[in-house]
N, C-alpha and C positions, 0 to 999 in steps of 0.2 A: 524460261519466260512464263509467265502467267496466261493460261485459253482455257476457256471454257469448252467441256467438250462435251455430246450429248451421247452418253454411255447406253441407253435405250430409251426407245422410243416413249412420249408421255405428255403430258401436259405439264409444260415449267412454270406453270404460275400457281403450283401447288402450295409450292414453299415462301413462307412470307415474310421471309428475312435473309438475307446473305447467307449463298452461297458456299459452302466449303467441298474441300477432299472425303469429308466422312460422310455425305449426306445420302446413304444408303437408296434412298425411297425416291432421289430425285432422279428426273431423266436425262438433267445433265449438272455434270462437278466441276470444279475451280481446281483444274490443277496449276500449280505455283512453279513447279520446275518442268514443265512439258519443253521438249526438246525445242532448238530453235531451229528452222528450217535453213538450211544449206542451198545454197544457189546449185542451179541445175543446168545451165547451159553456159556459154558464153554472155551469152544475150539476157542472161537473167537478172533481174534485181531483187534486192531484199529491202523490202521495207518497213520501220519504224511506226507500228498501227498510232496514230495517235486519237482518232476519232472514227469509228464505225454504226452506221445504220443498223436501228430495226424496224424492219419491214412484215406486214403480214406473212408475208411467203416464209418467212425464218419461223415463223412462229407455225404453220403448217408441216415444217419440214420437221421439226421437232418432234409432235404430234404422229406423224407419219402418213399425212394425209397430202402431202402435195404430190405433182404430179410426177418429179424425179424424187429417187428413192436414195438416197447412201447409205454404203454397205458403214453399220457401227464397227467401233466407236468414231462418228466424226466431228469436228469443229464446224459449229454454222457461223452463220455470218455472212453477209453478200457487200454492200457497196462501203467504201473504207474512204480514210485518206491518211496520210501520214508523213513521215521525211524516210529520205531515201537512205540508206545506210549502210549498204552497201553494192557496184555493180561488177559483173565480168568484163573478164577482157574484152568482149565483143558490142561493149556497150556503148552506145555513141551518141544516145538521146538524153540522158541523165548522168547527173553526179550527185554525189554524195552529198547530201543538203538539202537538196533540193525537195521543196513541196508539190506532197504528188497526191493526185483520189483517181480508184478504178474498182473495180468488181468483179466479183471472182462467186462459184458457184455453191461457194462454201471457202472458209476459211478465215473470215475477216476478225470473229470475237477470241484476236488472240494478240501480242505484245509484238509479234510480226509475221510479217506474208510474203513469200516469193512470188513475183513473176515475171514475164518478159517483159522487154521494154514496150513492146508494139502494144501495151494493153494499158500503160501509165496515161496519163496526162496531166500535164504540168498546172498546180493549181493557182490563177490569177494572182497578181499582187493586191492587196486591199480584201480582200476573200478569208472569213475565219476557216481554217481547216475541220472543227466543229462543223462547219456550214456546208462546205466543199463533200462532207463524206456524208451528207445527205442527200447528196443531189443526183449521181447516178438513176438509182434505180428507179427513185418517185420523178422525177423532173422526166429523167430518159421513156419512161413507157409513156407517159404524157404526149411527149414531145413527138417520139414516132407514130402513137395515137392519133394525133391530131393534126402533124404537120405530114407525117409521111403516107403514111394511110389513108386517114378522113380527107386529107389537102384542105383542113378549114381558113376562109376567106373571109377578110371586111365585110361587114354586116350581115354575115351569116349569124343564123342564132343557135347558140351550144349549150344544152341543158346538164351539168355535172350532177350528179348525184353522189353524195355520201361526199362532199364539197371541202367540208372542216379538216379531214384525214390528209395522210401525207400525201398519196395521189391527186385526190378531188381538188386540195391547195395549189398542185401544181399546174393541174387540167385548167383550172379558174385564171390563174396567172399568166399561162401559155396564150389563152383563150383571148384574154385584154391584148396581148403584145399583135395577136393577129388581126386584132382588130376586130373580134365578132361581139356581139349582142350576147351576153354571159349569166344563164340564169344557174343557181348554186343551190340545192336539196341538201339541209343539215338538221342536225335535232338540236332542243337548246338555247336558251337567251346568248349564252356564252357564243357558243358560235358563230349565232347570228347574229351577232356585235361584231366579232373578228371580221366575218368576211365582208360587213358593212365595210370597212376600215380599209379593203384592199379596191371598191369602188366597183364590187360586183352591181349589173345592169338592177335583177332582181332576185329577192332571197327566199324561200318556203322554206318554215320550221316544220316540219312536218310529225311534228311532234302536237301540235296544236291545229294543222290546218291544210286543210286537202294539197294537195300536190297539183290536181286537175285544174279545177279551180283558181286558186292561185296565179296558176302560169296560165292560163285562157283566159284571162283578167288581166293577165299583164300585156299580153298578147294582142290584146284586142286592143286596150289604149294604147300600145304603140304602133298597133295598125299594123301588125305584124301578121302571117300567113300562120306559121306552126315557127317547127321545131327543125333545125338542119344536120345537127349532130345529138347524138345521144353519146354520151362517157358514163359508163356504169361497171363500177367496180362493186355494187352492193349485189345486185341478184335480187330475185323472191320477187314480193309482190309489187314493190315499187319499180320494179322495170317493167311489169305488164302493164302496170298506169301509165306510165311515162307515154309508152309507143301511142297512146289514144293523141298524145302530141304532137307526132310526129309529120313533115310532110313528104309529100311524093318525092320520092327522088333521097331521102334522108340516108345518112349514114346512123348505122347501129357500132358502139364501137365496146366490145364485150373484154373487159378490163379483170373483172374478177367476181368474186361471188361470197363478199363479207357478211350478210345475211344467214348465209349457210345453204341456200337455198338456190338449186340452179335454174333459171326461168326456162320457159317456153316461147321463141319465138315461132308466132305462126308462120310458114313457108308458102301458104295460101296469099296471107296478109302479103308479106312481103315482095312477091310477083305482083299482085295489084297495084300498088303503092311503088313498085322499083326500087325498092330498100337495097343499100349492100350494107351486107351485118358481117362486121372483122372481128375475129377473134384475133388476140391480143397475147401472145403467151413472150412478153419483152426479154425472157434470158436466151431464146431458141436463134435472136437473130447475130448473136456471138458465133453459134456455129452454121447458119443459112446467110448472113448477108453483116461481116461484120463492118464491113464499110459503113453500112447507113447508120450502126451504132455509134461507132468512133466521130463521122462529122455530124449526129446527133449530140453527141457532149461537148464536142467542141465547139458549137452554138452556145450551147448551152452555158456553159463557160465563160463564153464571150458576151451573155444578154446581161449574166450576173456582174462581168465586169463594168457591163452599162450602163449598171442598175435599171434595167428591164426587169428583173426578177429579183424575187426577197427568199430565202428558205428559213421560214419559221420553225424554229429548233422550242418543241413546247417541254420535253424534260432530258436532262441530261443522267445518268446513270453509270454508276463504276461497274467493272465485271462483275464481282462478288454480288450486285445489286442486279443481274439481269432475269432474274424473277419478278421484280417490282417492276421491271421494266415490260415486258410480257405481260406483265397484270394489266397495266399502261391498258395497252392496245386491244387485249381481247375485252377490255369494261369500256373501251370505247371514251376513257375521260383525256383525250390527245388531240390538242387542235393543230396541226401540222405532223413534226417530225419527232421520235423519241430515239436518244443517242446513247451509245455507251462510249463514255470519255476515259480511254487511255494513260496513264503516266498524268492522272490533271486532278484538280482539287475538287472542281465543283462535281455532284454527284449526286442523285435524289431530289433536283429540285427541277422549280418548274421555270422554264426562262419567259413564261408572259406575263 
């Protein structure tokens, strides 16, 4: 099978063209005949990658900067979907055929992935599989972000920052379905087209215009108090403006840090104010609380089958292309989701 494997550690957006076996200098190579993975229990399945995520965190782990470490050479990759292709004797949730997306800690940019059945979920009828293998990771940290954590409610008000990216689109979407008052921080005309378009409350390009301002402006004509939730995957300086928004009683809900830069909440502030500020680490609760995961997707699953939710797939990419793909996301020119497409034609372009 064809996987991409990251032979050492580096920055893979060096390279600015496809991918090969011989590419010395990169920190990860296009092997073509990498073994195929053999089922491992009764209960195991192999599945047929057909569409896999890239997510920030793939791009850190490469680098060697995220917070779990694999020992090299290993295959990255986290949330997938694809058809089932093979199961064990012990297998009683799936057959062969069947369209399946799930997430794995590594393993997904490869032509297949084993695992148990307890980790699959069967993906909706009407549901592109392109679609479905974005939705894990970005939709899921959202989803336990906001639904299981913050507990955000009807007319509460949720300020996402870094909005346009794959998280902040899903934060934003999450956010309308619950009913809060939705304000979206993106840089950008482009952007701030897009998210016009999905019916956010109000929008700062903060590219041209204060963030404070803006939202104490909006704030104030809707006769609104502050801010109830903060979603902030960016970090640096735009999370210490934000908190000036914030009211008594707010949830902090600490997502990531795409800036590069990790903030400072003050612990002072936050006792005055009765702040509770969640950090957010969404692959950990696979091995603390995999319940809350499992009927988080499976909502999840089911809003999309409701059309409560869209997942904006902004480029699609083949293996060989997943340097261009990682160029994608650390230049920041990706309004939602950037996919590498499996066994499929379309590849290098942009689907908005």
């Amino acid at each position: 099978m064809e996987a991409l494997v990251c032979k050492k550690l580096g920055d893979p957006t060096a390279l600015k063209s496809s991918i090969s076996e011989a590419d010395n200098d990169n920190p990860i190579i296009l092997h073509k005949t990498h073994p195929i993975p053999q089922l491992k229990s009764p209960t195991s399945v192999r599945v047929r990658v057909k569409a896999t995520s890239l997510n920030y965190a793939n791009y850190l782990q490469i680098l060697g900067k995220y917070q779990e470490k694999h020992p090299l050479p290993f295959i990255p990759g986290s949330d997938y979907s694809g058809i089932v292709d093979t199961v064990g004797p012990g297998v009683s949730l799936f057959k062969v055929g069947d369209r399946v997306c799930s997430f794995a800690a590594i393993g997904s940019f490869a032509g297949f992935i084993v695992v148990d059945q307890a980790e699959l979920f069967k993906v909706p009828d009407g549901c592109e599989l392109v679609d479905a293998g974005a939705l894990p990771v970005a939709f899921g940290t959202s989803h336990v972000a906001l639904v299981h954590r913050a507990q955000l409610t009807s007319g509460q008000v949720l300020l996402v920052l870094g909005a346009a990216g794959g998280v902040g689109l899903s934060a934003v979407q999450i956010g309308k379905v619950c009913g809060a008052v939705v304000i979206a921080v993106a840089r950008g005309d482009e952007k701030v087209q897009f998210l016009k378009s999905l019916g956010v409350d109000h929008i700062v390009d903060s590219s041209k215009e204060s963030v404070i301002a803006s939202v104490k402006d909006f704030l104030k004509a809707r006769k609104l108090k502050g801010v109830d939730v903060l979603y902030d995957p960016v970090g640096g300086k735009l999370t210490k403006e934000s908190m000036k928004l914030l009211n008594w009683g707010a949830h902090i809900l600490v997502i990531g840090f795409a800036s590069g830069e990790v903030p400072v909440i003050p612990a002072n502030i936050a006792l005055v104010k009765n702040w509770t500020v969640h950090g957010l680490y969404w692959g950990s609760y696979k091995i603390h609380r995999p319940l809350v995961l499992k009927d988080s997707i499976q909502e999840l699953l089911s809003w999309v089958e409701k059309g409560l939710i869209t997942i904006h797939i902004s480029h699609v990419y083949s293996l060989p292309e997943a340097s261009l793909a990682f160029a994608a996301i650390k230049d920041r020119k990706v309004i939602g989701k950037v996919m590498i497409a499996i066994d499929d034609q379309r590849s290098g372009k942009s689907k908005l």
